[in-house]
N, C-alpha and C positions, 0 to 999 in steps of 0.2 A: 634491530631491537627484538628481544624476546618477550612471551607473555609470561609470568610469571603463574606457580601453579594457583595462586590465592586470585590471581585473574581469571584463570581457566576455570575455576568453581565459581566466582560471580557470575561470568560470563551463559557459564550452563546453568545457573538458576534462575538467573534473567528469557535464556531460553524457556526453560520451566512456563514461565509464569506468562510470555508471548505466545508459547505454542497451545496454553489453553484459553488465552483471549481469541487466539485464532481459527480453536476449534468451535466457540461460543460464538463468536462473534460478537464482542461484548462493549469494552471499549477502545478498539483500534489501535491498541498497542503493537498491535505485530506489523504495524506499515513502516516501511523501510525508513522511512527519515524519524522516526522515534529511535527505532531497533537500532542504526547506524550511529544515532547521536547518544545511546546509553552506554552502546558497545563504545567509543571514543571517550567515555569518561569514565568508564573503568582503566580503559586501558591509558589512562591519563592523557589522550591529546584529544580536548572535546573539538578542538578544531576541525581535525581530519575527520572526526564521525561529523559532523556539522554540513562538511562539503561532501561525503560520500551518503550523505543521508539525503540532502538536496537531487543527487544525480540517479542514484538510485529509487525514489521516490517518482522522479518523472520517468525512470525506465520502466517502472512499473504502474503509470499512470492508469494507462489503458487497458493492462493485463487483467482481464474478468475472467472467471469463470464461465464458458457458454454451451450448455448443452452436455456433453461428456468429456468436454477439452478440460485442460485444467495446465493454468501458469506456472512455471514455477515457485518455489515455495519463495513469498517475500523475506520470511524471517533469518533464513539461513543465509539467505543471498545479499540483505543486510549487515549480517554478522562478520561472513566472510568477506567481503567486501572490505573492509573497516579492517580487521586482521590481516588479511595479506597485504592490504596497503603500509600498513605497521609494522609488519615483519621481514615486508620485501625493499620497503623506501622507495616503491613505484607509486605512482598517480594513483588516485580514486578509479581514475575512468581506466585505466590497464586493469585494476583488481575487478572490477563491474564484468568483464569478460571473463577473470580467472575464478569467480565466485561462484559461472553459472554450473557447472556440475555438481558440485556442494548443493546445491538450491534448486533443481532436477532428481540430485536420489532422493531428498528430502522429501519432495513430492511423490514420488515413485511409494516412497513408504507409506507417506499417507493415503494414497488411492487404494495402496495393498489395505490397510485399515478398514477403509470406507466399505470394500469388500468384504471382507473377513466379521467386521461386526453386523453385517445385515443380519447371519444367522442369527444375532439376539432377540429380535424382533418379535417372533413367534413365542417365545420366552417371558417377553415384557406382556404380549398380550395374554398371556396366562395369569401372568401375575394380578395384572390390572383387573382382569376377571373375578378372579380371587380377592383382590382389595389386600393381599400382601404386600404394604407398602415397603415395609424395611427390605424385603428379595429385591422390588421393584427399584430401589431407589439405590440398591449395591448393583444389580447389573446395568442402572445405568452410567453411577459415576465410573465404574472397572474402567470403558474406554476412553475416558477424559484421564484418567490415571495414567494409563497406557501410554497414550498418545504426548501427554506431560511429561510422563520420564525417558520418554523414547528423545524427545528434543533435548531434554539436560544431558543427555549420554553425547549423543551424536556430536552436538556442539561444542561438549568438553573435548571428544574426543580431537573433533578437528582443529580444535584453535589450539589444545594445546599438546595433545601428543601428537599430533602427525605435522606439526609445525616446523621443524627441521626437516623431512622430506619435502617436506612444500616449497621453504626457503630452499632448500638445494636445487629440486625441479626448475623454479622459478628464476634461480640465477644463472640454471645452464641453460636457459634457453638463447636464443641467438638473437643479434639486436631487431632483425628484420620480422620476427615472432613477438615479442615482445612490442613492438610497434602495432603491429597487426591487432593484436587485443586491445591496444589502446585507441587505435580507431574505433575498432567494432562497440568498446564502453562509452566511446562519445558518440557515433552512431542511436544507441541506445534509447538513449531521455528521449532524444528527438522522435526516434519511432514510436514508443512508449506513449508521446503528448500526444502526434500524429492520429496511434487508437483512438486515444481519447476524444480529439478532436469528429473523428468519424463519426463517432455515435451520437456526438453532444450539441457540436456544432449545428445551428440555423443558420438562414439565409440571412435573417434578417441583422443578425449579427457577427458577418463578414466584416460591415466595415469598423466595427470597434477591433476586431481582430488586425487587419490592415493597419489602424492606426498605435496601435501597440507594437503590432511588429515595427514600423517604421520607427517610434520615438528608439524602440532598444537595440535597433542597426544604427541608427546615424546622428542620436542624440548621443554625445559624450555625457558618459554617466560614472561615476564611481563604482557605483553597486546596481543594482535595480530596483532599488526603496522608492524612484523614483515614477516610474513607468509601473509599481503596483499602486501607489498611491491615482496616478492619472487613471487607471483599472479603477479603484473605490469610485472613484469620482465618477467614472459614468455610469458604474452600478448604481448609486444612490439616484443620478439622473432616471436612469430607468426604472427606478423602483418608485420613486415620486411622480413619474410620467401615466405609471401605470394605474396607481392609486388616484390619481386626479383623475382620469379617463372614466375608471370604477363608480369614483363619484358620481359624477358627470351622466354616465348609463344609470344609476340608482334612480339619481332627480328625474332622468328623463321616464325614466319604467313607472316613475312614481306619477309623473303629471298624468301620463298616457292612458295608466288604471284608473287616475281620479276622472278626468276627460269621459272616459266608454261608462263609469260608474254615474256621473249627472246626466248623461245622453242617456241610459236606460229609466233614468229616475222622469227625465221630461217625455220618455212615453207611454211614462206609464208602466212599464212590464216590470 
């Protein structure tokens, strides 16, 4: 299947309009299981964006920002992801592998950005100085401009002109390559939750972790509606456990001040 050109402009205004939540940080449009599932209903099959926004979303779980590292871009790796899947009739998890250098220059560009616009800085503090708000407030939207039309180009460009090299690339590669990507894309999520689990995970809640894991290996399930629902359920346990506890130390902090408050009043002090 091909994307049609009327795609390839949704597709790069959709990027537009991700790549400046992304730079804002505003409202989380640009994480992979949005980006995956808008790109799949442009591209009419909201299914496939549905399951490659799912896989992609836990591959990119744990992937933070830390210090001067910086993860691949989620949005493009969203995008392409979802298109090559579409245009190649490979798996979600094969395109998750062939998506990551799309979503690596992507990045690459944006750090060149992050550089490049520092020298504004000393500009902005001029102006601010000055109280020139309209200078002030044109050099700061120029890099949100930038940085917005630079994703609508890039993403028209790859989904839809460089789409028949990619489908061509992509069909001569050899089965034993092609396999290989599709391990490393199911690979992925798992690493991906793994970070995540690193950083987030307690001890104390191992064993709801154990007990998840277990229902969703060797409970026969359809879907997993099942084993997130058991998840709600011991969240609200734990949210109710905590909040009775809270109570519980209020009354007790409460007696305790009233207690040392009659003990001072019976000696007098």
């Amino acid at each position: 299947m091909s994307v049609t050109l009327v795609q390839g402009l949704l597709i790069g205004l959709f990027a537009i309009i991700a790549g400046i939540d992304f730079w804002l940080e505003g409202f989380y449009i640009f994480r992979p299981i949005i980006v995956c599932t808008v790109t799949g209903l442009i591209l009419g099959d909201l299914k496939l964006g549905i399951i490659a926004g799912g896989l992609t979303e836990l591959a990119f779980a744990g992937l933070t920002p830390v210090g001067g590292t910086q993860p691949p871009n989620p949005i493009m790796a969203g995008i392409m992801t979802v298109v090559l899947a579409f245009t190649t009739e490979h798996s979600p998890a094969t395109a998750i592998g062939l998506a990551l250098p799309f979503s690596i220059l992507m990045q690459y560009i944006i750090l060149f950005y992050y550089s490049a616009f520092s020298v504004l800085t000393k500009k902005l503090d001029e102006y601010a100085a000055k109280a020139e708000t309209r200078k002030f407030a044109f050099l700061v939207l120029t890099p949100t401009v930038i940085v917005a039309l630079s994703y609508g180009i890039i993403a028209f460009l790859c989904v839809y002109g460089a789409q028949e090299p990619m489908r061509s690339l992509v069909n001569a590669m050899p089965v034993w390559l092609s396999h290989g990507f599709e391990i490393a894309g199911s690979i992925l999520p798992a690493v991906g939750f793994g970070l995540l689990l690193k950083s987030m995970l307690k001890a104390e809640f191992v064993p709801y972790l154990l007990l998840g894991f277990t229902a969703a290996c060797f409970i026969k399930f359809g879907n997993l509606m099942p084993v997130a629902v058991i998840g709600i359920a011991l969240a609200f346990i734990e949210f109710y456990r905590d909040r009775k506890d809270d109570e519980k130390n209020k009354k007790l902090q409460a007696a305790l001040d009233s207690m040392k408050s009659d003990g001072d009043d019976d000696d007098g002090i």
